[in-house]
C-alpha positions in Angstrom: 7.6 -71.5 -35.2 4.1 -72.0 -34.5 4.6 -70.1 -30.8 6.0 -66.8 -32.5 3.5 -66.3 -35.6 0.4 -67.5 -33.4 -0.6 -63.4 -32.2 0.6 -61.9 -36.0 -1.7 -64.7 -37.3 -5.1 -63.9 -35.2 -4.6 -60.4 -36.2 -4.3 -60.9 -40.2 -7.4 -63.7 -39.3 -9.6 -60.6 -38.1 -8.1 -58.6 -41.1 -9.0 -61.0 -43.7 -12.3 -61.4 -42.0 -13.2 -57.9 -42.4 -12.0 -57.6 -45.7 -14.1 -60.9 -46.7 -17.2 -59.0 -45.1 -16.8 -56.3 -47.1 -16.1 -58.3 -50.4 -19.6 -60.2 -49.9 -21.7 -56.8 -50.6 -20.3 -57.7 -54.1 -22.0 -60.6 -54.4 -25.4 -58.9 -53.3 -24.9 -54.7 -54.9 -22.1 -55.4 -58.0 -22.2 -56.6 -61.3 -21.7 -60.0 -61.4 -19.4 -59.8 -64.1 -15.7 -60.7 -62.7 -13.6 -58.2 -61.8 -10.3 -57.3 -63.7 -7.1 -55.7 -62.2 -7.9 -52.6 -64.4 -10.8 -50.8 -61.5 -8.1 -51.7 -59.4 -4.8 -50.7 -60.6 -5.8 -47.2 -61.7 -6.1 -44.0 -59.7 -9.3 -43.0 -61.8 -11.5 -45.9 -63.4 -13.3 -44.3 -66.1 -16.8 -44.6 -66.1 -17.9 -47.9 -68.1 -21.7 -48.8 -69.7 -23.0 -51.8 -67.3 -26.3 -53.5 -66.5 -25.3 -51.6 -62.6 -23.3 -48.2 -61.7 -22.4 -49.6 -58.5 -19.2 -51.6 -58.9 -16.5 -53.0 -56.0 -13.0 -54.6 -56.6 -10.7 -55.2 -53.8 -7.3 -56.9 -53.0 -5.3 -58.4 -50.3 -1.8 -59.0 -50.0 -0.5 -61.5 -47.3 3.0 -60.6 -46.9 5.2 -62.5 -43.7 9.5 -62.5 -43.5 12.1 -62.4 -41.1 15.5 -61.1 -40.7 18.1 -63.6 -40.8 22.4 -63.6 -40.6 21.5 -60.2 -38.9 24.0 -57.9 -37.2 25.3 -54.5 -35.7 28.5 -53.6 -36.4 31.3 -52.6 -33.5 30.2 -49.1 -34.3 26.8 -48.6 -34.8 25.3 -45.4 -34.0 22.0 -46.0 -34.5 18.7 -46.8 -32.4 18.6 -50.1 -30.3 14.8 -50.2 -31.1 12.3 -49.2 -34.3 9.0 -49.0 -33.6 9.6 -51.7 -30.8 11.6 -53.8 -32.4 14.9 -54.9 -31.7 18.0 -54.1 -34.1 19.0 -55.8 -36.1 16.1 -55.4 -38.0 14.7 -54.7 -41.4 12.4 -51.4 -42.2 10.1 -52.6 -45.2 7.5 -50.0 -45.0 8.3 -46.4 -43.8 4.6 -44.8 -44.4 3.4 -47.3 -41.9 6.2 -48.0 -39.5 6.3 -51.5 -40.8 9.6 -53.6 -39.5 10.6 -56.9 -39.7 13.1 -58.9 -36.9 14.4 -61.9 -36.4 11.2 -63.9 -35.9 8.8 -64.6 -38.5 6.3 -62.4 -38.6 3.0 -61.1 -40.7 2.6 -57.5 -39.1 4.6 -55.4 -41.1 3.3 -55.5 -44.6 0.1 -57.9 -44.9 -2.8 -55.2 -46.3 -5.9 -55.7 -47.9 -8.6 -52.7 -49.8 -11.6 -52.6 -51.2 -12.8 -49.5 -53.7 -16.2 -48.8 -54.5 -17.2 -46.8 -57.8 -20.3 -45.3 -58.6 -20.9 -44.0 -61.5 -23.8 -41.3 -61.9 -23.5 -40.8 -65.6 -20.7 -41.5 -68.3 -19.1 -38.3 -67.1 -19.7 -38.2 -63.3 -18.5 -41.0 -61.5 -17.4 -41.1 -57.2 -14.3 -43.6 -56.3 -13.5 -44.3 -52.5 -11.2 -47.1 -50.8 -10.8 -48.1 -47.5 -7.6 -50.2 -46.8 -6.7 -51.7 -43.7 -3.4 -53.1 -42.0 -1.0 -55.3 -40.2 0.5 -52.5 -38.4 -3.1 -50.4 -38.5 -6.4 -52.4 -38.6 -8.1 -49.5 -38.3 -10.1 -49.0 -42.1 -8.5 -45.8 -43.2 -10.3 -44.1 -45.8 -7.4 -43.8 -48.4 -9.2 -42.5 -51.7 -12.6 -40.5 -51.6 -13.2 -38.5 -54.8 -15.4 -37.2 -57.5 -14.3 -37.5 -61.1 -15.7 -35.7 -63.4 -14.7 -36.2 -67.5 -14.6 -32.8 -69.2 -14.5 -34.4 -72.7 -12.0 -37.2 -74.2 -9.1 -35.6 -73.1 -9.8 -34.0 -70.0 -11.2 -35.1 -66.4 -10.9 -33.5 -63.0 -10.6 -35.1 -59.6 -11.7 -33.5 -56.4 -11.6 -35.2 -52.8 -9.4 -37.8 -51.1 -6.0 -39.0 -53.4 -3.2 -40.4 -53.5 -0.1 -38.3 -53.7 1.3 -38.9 -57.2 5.2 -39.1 -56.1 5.8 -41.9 -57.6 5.7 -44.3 -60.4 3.6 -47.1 -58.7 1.8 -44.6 -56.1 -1.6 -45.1 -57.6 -1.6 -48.6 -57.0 1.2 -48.9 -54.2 -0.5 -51.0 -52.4 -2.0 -53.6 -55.0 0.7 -56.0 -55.1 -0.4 -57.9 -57.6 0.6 -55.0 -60.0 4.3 -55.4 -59.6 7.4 -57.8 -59.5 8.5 -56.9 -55.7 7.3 -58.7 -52.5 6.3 -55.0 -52.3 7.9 -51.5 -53.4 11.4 -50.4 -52.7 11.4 -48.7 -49.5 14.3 -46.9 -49.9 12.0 -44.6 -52.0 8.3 -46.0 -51.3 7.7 -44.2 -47.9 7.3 -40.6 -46.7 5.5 -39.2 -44.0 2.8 -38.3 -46.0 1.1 -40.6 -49.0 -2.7 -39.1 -49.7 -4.0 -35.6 -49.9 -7.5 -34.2 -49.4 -7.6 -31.4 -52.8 -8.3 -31.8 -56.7 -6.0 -32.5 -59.8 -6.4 -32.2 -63.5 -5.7 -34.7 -65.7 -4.9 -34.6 -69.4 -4.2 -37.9 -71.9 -4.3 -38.2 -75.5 -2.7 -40.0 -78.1 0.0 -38.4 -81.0 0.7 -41.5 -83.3 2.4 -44.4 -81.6 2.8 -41.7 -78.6 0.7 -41.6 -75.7 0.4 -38.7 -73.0 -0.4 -38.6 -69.6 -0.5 -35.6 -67.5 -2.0 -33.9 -64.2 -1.4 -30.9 -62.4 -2.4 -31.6 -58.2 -2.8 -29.3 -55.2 -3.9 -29.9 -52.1 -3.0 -30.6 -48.1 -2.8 -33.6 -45.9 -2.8 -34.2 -42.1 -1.4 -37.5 -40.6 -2.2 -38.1 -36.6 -0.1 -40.4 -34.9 2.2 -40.7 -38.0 3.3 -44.6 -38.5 6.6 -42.9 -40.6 7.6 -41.3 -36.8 7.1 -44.3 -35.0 10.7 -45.4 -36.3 12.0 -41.9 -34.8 10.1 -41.0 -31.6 8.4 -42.3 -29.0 4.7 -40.8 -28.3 2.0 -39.2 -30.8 3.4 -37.3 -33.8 1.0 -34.8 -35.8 2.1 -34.3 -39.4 0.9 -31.8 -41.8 1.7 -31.2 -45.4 0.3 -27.9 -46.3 0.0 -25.7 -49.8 1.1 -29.3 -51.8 1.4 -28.0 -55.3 2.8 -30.3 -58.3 3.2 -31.7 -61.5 3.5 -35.0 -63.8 3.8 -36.8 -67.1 4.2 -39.8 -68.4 5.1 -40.6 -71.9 4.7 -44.3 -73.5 5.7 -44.9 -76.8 6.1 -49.1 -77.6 7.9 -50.5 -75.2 9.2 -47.5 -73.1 7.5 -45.6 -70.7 9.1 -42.1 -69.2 7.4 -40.4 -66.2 8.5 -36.9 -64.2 6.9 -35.7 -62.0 7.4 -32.1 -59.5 6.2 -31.6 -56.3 6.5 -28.7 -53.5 5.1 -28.3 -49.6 5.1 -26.4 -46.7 5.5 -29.2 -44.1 5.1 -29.4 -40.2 6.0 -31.8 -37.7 5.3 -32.1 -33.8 5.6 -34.3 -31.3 4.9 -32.7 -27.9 6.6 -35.9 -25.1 9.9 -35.3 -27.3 10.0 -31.1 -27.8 9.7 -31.8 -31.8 7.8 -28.7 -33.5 9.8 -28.1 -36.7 8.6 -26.7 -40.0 10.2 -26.8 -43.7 9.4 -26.4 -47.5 9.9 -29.7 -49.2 10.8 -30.0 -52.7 10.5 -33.4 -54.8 11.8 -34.4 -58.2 11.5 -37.6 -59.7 11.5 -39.7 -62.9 11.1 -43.1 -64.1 12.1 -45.1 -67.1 10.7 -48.5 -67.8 11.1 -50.9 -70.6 8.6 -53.6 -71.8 9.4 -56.5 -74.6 6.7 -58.7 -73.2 9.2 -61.4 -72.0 11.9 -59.2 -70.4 11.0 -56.1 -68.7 13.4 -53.0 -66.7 12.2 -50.5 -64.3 13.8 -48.0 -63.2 13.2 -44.7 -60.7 15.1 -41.7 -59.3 14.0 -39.1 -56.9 15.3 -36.6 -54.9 13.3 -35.1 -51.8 15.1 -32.0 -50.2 13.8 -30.0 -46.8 14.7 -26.7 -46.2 14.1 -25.6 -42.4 15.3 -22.1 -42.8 18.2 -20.0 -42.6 18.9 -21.0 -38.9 18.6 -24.9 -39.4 19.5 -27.2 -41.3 18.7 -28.2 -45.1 19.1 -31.7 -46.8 18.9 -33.6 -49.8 17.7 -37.1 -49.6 18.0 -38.7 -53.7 17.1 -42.3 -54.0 17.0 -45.0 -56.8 16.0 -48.3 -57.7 16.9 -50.3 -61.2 15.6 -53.6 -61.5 15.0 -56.3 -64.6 12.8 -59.7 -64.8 11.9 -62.5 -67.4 8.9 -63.4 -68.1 8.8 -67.6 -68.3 5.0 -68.3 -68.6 3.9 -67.9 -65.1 7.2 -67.8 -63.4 8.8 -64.5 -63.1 12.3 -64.0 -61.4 13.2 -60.6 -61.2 16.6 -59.0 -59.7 16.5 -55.3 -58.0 19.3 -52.9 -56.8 18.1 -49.9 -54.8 20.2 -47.2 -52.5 19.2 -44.2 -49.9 21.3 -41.6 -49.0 21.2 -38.3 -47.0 23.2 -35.0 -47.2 23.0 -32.4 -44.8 24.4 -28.7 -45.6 25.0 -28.5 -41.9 25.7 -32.0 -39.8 26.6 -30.0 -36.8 22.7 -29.2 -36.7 21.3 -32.4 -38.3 19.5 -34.3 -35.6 21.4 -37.4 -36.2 24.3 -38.4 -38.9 22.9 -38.5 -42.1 22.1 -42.2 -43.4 23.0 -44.1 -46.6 22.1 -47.8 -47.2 21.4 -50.1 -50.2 19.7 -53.5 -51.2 20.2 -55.7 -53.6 17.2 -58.3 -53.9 15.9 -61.3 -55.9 12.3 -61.9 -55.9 10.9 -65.1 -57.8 6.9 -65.1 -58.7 4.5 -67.4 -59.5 1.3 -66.5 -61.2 -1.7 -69.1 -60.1 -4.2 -67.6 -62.4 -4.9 -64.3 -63.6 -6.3 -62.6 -60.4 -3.4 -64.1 -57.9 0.2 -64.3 -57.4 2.5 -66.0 -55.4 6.1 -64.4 -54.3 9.6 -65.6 -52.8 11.7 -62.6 -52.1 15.5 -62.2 -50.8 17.0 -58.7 -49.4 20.6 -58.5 -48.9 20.1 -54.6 -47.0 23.7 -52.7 -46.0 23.6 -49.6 -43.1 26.4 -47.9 -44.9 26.8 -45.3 -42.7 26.0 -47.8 -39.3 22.9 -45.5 -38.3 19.6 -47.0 -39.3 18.8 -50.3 -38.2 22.2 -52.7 -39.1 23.1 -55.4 -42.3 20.5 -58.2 -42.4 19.4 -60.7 -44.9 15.3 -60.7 -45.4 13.6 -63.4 -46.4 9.8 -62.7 -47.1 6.9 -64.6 -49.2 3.6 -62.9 -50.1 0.2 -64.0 -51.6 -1.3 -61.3 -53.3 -4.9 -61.0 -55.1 -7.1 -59.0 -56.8 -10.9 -59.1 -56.8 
């Protein structure tokens, strides 16, 4: 084993290394208070009274997993290759062109961020991240923005963000803040995850009800998109433009209900392979999650449809995920069901047939204190329609912290 992890291991040493360089200013500019998940784990840490305005959290999850009792059946249609690796094979992150194969491997997943916060006054405060990757070790700068508090209900964003598609998409990539190894991919991964505009944000408090609310608008441009490595070979340019959208979450005891709307004009191009197409993209989703402190639910739906005009083509692409755990002191097993599936209004003009898969998972976690986690994590994945990279088993284990 020791032959096949040994390059997948010196790059995650040179990522944690960087990410530990970064972690010491902490020790020299922050409070020396420790850090809790909450700086963390939101999209928009609200300005707190401390002996220093300067503050810096971080995390790192260490993610590695192979693909094992893999196969192709007799007729798969599907690519050979995914981003260079061989099929069968495993696609666990979509964003970032992140796939697994059958040799054990750290690449695909293994992350780590650090987010600074400086807070000018009680209303005026500036949050930026930079994360780095496995499959990018490049810092990319993935939050940059002012936030500004209007009054007790009422605070405004303006800069880098993340796009808020999703339940968990505010802190996607802090995997101490969920049950999963990481996210569902079968909804967790678009060709676009940030934006560079502003949002509103509205909460309050009715009774027992609690309300959370933004409206968002904004653009994004991806160079050399990771999500297009799995399609093409060669550069690919993406650009959401005129993103406009919409969400709320609702939390009364132990449920929590989230919707949220989004719309774009979208563009994608890849000169080597003749790609220049251009669509409006709709997005619906919702969540529902339940919470009795020793069993838990979640639950998401969304549906993503692209529209590339009258000529073309248009599909719908709806996705879910319904999962449960028990909480058993610091063990937490948790079992997940999730599905992907794609329908064209024309196939004769869909680039390729559209796909459908679907995973069923059990994920088994250990908390070793209150800033770490350890997790154990079986996929059982099915190509449904024998077009997107073949049935495999996945076995993966993470370590995950937060700083």
């Amino acid at each position: 084993m020791m032959s096949f992890i040994k390059k997948p291991l010196l790059k995650l040493t040179r990522l944690i290394l960087l990410f530990s360089s970064l972690v010491s200013v902490t020790f020299a500019y922050a409070d020396p208070t420790p850090v809790n998940d909450a700086p963390v784990v939101t999209d928009s840490p609200a300005p707190t009274e401390s002996s220093s305005n300067f503050h810096i959290s971080g995390f790192l999850s260490v993610i590695g997993g192979q693909v094992f009792n893999g196969s192709l059946p007799a007729n798969y249609i599907g690519p050979s290759q995914l981003n260079g690796v061989n099929c069968p094979c495993y696609i666990a992150d979509w964003a970032n062109g992140g796939v697994y194969r059958d040799h054990f491997s750290l690449k695909p997943e293994s992350h780590a961020g650090v987010q600074l916060q400086y807070n000018f006054s009680p209303q005026l405060n500036f949050v930026g991240q930079v994360v780095i990757r496995g499959e990018d070790t490049t810092p990319n700068v993935t939050w940059a923005y002012a936030n500004y508090k209007l009054d007790e209900h009422w605070e405004i964003h303006v800069g880098r963000q993340r796009i808020p598609l999703y339940y968990y998409s505010p802190f996607q990539d802090v995997g101490f803040a969920y049950p999963w190894v990481s996210p569902p991919p079968e909804l967790y991964g678009w060709d676009a995850t940030n934006y560079n505009g502003a949002s509103l944000r509205y909460t309050n408090s009715f009774g027992e009800n609690n309300v959370t609310s933004s409206l968002f608008a904004g653009e994004e441009k991806v160079a050399n998109s990771g999500y297009y490595k799995l399609n093409y070979s060669g550069d690919t340019d993406v650009s959401w433009a005129d993103i406009v959208g919409a969400d709320i979450e609702l939390n009364h005891g132990p449920l929590t209900i989230r919707a949220v709307y989004l719309q774009s004009n979208t563009k994608t191009t890849n000169i080597p392979n003749g790609v220049d197409a251009s669509s409006t993209l709709k997005a619906y989703g919702i969540a529902a999650n339940l919470d009795f402190d020793s069993w838990f639910v979640l639950s998401e739906l969304t549906q993503l449809e692209r529209n590339y005009g009258p000529t073309q083509y248009s599909y719908k692409a709806p996705a879910s995920t319904i999962g449960a755990g028990l909480r058993l002191g610091k063990w937490t097993p948790f079992v997940n069901y999730a599905m992907y599936s794609e329908r064209a209004d024309n196939s004769a003009l869909f680039p390729t047939t559209p796909s459908k898969f679907k995973r069923s998972s059990l994920t088994l976690r250990y908390d070793i204190d209150s800033n770490s986690d350890i997790k154990v994590q079986v996929d059982h994945h099915t190509d449904t329609t024998f077009n997107t990279s073949g049935n495999v088993n996945m076995f993966r284990v993470s370590y995950d912290r937060i700083f």
